[in-house]
N, C-alpha and C positions, 0 to 999 in steps of 0.2 A: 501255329502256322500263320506267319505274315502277306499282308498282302501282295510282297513282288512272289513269291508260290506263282507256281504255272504247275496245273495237274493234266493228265492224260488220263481217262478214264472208257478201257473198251466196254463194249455192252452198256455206253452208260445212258439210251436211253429208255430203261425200262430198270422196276427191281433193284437189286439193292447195287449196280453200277449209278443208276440215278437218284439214287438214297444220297450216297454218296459224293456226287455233282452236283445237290442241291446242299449238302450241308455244307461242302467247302465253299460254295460260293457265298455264302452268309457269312464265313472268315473271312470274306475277303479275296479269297482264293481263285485266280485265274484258270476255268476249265474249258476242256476240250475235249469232248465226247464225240466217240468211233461206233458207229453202226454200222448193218446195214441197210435199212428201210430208211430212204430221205425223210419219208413224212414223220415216221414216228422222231424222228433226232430236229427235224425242226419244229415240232411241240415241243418234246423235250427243251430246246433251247430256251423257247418263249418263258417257257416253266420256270428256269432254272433262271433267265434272267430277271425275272421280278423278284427272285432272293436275294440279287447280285447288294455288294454292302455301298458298289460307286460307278458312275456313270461309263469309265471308260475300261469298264473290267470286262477282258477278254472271256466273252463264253463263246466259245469256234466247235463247231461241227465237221466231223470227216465221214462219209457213206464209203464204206470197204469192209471186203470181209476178210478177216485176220489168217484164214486159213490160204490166201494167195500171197504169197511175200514179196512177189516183183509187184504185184499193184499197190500191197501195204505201202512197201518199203519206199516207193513214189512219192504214194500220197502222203503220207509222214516230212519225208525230206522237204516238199513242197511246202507242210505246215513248220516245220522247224525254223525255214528259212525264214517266214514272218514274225512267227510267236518268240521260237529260242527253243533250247534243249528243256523240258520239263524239268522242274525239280521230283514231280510225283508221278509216279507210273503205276496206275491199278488195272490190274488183268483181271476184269470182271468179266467178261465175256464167256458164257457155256450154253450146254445145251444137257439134256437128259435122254433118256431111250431107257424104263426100265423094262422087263420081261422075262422070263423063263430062258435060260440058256440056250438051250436046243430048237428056241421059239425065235430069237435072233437070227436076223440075215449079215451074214460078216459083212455087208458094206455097213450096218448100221456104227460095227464095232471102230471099221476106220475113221467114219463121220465123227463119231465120239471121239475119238483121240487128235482128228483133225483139229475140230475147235477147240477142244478144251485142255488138251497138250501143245501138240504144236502153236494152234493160235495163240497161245499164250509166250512159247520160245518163240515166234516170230517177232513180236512186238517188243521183247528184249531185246534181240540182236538187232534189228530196227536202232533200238533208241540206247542203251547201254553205252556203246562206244564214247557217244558226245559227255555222258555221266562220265565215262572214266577220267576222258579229258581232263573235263572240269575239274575233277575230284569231288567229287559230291552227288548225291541222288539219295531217291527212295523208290522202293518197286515193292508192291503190296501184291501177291499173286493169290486168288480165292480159290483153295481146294474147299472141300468139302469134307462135313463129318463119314463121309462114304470113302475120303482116303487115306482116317487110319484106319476105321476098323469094314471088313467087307461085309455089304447087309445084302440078303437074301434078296436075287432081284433086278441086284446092279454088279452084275458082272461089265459092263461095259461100261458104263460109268464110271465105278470103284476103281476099275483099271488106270481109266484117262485120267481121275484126282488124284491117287497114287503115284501118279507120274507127275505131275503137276508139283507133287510134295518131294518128291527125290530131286526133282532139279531143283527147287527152293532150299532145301537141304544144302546139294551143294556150292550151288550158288553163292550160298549164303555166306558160307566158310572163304570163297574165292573173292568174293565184294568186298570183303569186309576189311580186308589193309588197303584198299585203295579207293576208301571213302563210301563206299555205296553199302546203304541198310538195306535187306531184302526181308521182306514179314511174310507171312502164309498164313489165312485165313481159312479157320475150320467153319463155315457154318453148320446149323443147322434145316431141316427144313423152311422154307422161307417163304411170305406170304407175296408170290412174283407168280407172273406169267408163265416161268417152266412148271412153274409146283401144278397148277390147273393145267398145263399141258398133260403133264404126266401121270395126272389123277388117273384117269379112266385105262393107261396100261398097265397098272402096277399088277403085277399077283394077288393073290386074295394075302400070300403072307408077309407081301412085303406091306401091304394096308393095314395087318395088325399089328407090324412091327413097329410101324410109323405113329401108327396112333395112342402108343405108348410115352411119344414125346410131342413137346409145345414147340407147335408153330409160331415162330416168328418175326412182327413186321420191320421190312426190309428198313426203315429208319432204326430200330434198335440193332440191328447189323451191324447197320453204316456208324452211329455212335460208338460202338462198342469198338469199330476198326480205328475209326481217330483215335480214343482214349487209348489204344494200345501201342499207334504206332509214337502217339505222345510219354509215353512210358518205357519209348524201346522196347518192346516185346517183341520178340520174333516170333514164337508163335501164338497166335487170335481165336481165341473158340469166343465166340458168343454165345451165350444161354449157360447155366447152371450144370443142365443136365451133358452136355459136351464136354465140358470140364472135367466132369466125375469120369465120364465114360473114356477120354482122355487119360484119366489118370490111373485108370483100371487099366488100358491096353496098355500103358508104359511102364507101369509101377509092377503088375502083377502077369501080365505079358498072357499066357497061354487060356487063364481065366476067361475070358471076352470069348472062346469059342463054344466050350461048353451052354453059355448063357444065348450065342446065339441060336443053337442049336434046340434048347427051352424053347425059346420063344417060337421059333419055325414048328417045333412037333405042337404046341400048344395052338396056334395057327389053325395048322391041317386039321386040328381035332372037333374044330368048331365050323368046319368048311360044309 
């Protein structure tokens, strides 16, 4: 990554969107981070600009929330028109709601796909276009290890990454003659602000489900995302145990439910 890079990164002041904004900017890397909360995005900037590698390296801040597309799509053109079209696009931006199926209120489930689906197509068709132009781009979209495989818990979640990974999917196939790399990021649980959000709703079995894997921090995410899109990878698991679990739902395919199903009755049994 060189220094003319211009990155856009949602979510990126908190977790591993600011994992991320802090390591390219030590490349060198011109970023621009989308929140919502003015205050936390200008710490975040203060942050991010004492990584900065030179004096007149663009670190720029937008407050919008990605789920309105005529405010987005504004405020975006507004920054395109000073900065230029990004060469990097990370759709870090989400939220979580876990709980009991029948314990969910369905607006929770639109909120969830709000942000974390849609907000994520919005900021594409926002910015894609001036990419295709150009002929070139990079758009890193972060699902989650909850959309390959569904964990007890996060029916609303599992859904909204699921989705997030069928458009990355096809996207991917449609970018791809006319210059634009798309990657898709599986993490894992991760040591950020939603994971302490969402401690205290989880199920009793999605807490022992969880606690059968390593947590962790949002810089080895953010590392693990550069190396790979340095690598051409289209798709990103960080951690070990993502990997295997990855390779178990794709390689051996129906396996992954039986074992989730272990783990849930072995849960209840200790309740």
């Amino acid at each position: 990554m060189n220094n003319s890079q211009l990155a856009l990164i949602t979510g990126g002041s908190s977790g591993i969107g600011l994992a991320l904004a802090k390591a390219l900017a030590q490349r060198g890397t011109a970023v621009c981070i989308l929140g919502r909360d003015q205050a936390k995005l200008e710490q975040a900037q203060q942050d991010i600009q004492k990584l900065s590698m030179h004096k007149d390296q663009r670190i720029d801040i937008i407050s919008c929330d990605v789920t309105n597309y005529e405010t987005l799509s504004g405020a975006l053109n507004d920054w395109k028109a000073v900065a230029g079209i990004p060469d990097l696009v990370i759709n870090s931006a989400g939220v979580t709601y876990p709980g009991y199926f029948q314990g969910l209120d369905l607006e929770i489930f639109h909120w969830l796909m709000d942000v974390n689906y849609f907000g994520t197509l919005n900021v594409i068709k926002c910015l894609i276009p001036g990419m295709i132009q150009r002929g070139s781009g990079t758009i890193i979209n972060i699902s989650s290890q909850a959309g390959f495989i569904g964990v007890f818990g996060y029916t609303g979640y599992s859904a909204s990454k699921y989705a997030v990974r069928g458009l990355s999917d096809a996207l991917r196939a449609e970018m791809k003659p006319l210059g634009i790399h798309i990657h898709v990021v599986f993490p894992p649980d991760t040591q950020t602000p939603q994971l302490a959000f969402e401690e205290p709703l989880k199920p009793i079995e999605t807490r022992a489900i969880a606690s059968n894997s390593k947590v962790l921090l949002p810089e080895q995410v953010a590392e693990t995302i550069l190396k790979g899109i340095h690598k051409g990878k289209y798709v990103i698991i960080p951690g070990i145990e993502g990997q295997i679990v990855y390779g178990l739902v794709n390689i051996l395919g129906n396996i992954t439910y039986p074992i989730m199903d272990w783990l849930v009755r072995k849960a209840q049994k200790n309740k």
